[in-house]
C-alpha positions, 0 to 999 in steps of 0.5 A: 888768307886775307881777301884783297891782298897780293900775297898767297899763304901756304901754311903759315908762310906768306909768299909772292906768287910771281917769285915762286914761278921764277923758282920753278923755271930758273930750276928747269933750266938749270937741269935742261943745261945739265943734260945738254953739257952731259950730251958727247960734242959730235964732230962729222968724221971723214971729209966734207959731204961723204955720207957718215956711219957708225964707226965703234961709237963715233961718226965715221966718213966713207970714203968715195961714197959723198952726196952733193946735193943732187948725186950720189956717188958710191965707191968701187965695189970690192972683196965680196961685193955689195950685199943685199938683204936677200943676201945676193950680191952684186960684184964689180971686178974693175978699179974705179974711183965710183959708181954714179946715180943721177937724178938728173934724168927723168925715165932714165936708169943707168949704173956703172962708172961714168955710165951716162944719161945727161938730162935725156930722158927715156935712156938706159945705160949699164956698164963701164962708160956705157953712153958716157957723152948722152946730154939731151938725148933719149930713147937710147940703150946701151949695156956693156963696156963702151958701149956708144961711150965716144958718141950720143943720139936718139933712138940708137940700141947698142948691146956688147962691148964697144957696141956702137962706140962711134955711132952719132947717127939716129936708129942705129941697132948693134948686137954683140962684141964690137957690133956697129962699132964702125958707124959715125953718122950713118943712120939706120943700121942693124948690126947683129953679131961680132964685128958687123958693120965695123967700117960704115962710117957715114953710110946707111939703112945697112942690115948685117947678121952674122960673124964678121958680116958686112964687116968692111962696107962703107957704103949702104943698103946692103943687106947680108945674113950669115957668117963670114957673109961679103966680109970684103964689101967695101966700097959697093952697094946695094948688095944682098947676100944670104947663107953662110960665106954668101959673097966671099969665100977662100978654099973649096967650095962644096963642087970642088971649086977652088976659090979667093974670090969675094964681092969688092966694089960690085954693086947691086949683086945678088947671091944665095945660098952657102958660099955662093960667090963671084969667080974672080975678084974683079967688079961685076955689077948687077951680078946674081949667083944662086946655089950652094957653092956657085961660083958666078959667071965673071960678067955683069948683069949675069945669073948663074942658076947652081953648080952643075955637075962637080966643077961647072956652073951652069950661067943662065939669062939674065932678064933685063927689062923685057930682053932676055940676054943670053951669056956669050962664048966662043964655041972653045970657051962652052963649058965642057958637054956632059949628061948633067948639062943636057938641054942646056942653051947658050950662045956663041959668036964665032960660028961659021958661016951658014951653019946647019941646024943640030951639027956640032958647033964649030968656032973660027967664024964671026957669026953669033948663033945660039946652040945647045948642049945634047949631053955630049957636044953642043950643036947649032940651034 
């Protein structure tokens, strides 16, 4: 090859460098667009953001289950539900357009349609509408249909259907089918069982386990533990009641009583033990009944201390301050002597004059002397 020349000889034939690459590219190129024109035009299928599958051989759109960019929506689960690799299955039976997932929420988890969670963080909810209005929220949990759906603060539990559906108030807990559903903006609340706390509206610090307990209160600090427990308590407070049926009760009480009576507008009442109950419906406050089926004296700021004999309650003192105060009668209205009511006190304010000790009482007087029960009449002393 002839040195200091531009040309390269292969062979015999003399050929420029330069155009022998153009050759090379020019061919590659061509067979690069060869194999593009060879590749199927792909067209999405289905709508604009809906996520795409393998539809026999082309694109295919899901309907309902669309990303937006920051949420992913899944349509409603039908027919044998949503399949995962371990071949269990998670069904949903109601007719909804979508589930949501949002990654919204920092520390939050919820699932179900319109199950909410805003942009609180530390939230939990599960199930239809379940805290469908939190925005910035936390700390709250909801699980079941409605659940806290028409309401939303911090710091509330609400588990069962409905469950603290109005509750805007702060550390509100309701366990079960429409437990707390009656809270607005009372705070403080704690509702285990059916119906509990089904009217407290604004009312707080109210503690109710059973059902139907303190279903009808709308005021606070009352505490009430069993079923069917001061289901008539509306609008009085501070009650406390313990034992099933405690502070209401309609029927036969277990001494044969027969009773419609409940605890209404009384307050700071006290009653313990099964059915144990007021003996009228009539307002008695600082009222404290003790014992299985005792019906409590119709007075205020009286104690009935269990259910003497089959019909008759004994009714105690009740201590106020450091005064002792016995309940008063008149010597016709003393429950009926008996050997069950022997050593029993009370006191009577029809006397007769100049009475004499350990003689049988006698009425008609106006003097108030205390008397006792010998287990067959009552006598002065």
């Amino acid at each position: 090859m002839p040195r200091g020349g531009s040309q390269m000889a292969i062979g015999y034939v003399y050929t420029n460098p330069a155009n022998e690459i153009n050759g090379v590219l020019n061919k590659l190129v061509d067979q690069v667009n060869k194999a593009i024109n060879q590749i199927p035009t792909v067209v999405p299928g289905g709508s604009d953001t809906q996520v795409q599958y393998n539809h026999q051989g082309t694109f295919g759109g899901i309907p309902g289950f669309v990303w937006s960019g920051t949420d992913l929506a899944i349509p409603k689960i039908t027919g044998a539900g949503l399949l995962f690799s371990d071949s269990t299955t998670m069904t949903s039976a109601y007719n909804s357009t979508a589930w949501k997932v949002s990654t919204n929420s920092p520390f939050s988890t919820m699932f179900g349609f319109q199950a909410g969670s805003g942009t609180g963080v530390d939230n939990t909810t599960f199930g239809y509408q379940a805290g469908k209005l939190l925005a910035t929220e936390h700390d709250s949990t909801y699980i079941g249909f409605q659940a806290g759906a028409n309401a939303a603060a911090s710091f509330n539990t609400g588990v069962g259907a409905t469950a603290l559906i109005f509750s805007s108030g702060f550390y509100n807990t309701g366990v079960g089918s429409n437990a707390g559903a009656g809270i607005t903006s009372g705070s403080g609340n704690t509702g285990v069982g059916f119906l509990t706390l089904n009217a407290v509206g604004v009312s707080s610090n109210n503690t109710a386990v059973g059902i139907n307990a303190l279903t009808a209160t709308t005021t606070g600090y009352n505490t009430a533990v069993g079923g069917n427990i001061l289901v008539g308590l509306s609008s009085g407070g501070q009650v406390t009641a313990l034992g099933f049926g405690a502070g209401y009760y309609s029927g036969t009480t277990v001494g044969g009583q027969i009773s419609t009576n409940k605890v209404t507008t009384a307050s700071y009442g006290t009653y313990l033990g099964f059915q144990a109950s007021p003996s009228s419906t009539t307002a008695r406050d600082y009222q404290t009944v003790i014992g299985a089926g005792a019906l409590g004296y119709d007075a205020g700021n009286t104690v009935t201390l269990g259910l003497i004999g089959t019909d008759t309650p004994y009714m105690g003192p009740a201590v106020v301050g450091m005064k002792t105060v016995t309940t008063y009668y008149i010597v016709s209205t003393l429950p009926a002597a008996s050997a069950a009511l022997a050593g029993a006190r009370a006191y009577v304010t029809d006397a007769l004059a100049s009475p004499v000790f350990s003689a049988a009482a006698v009425g008609g007087g106006s003097l108030a002397i205390p008397v006792y029960c010998d287990g067959t009449v009552w006598r002065n002393g």
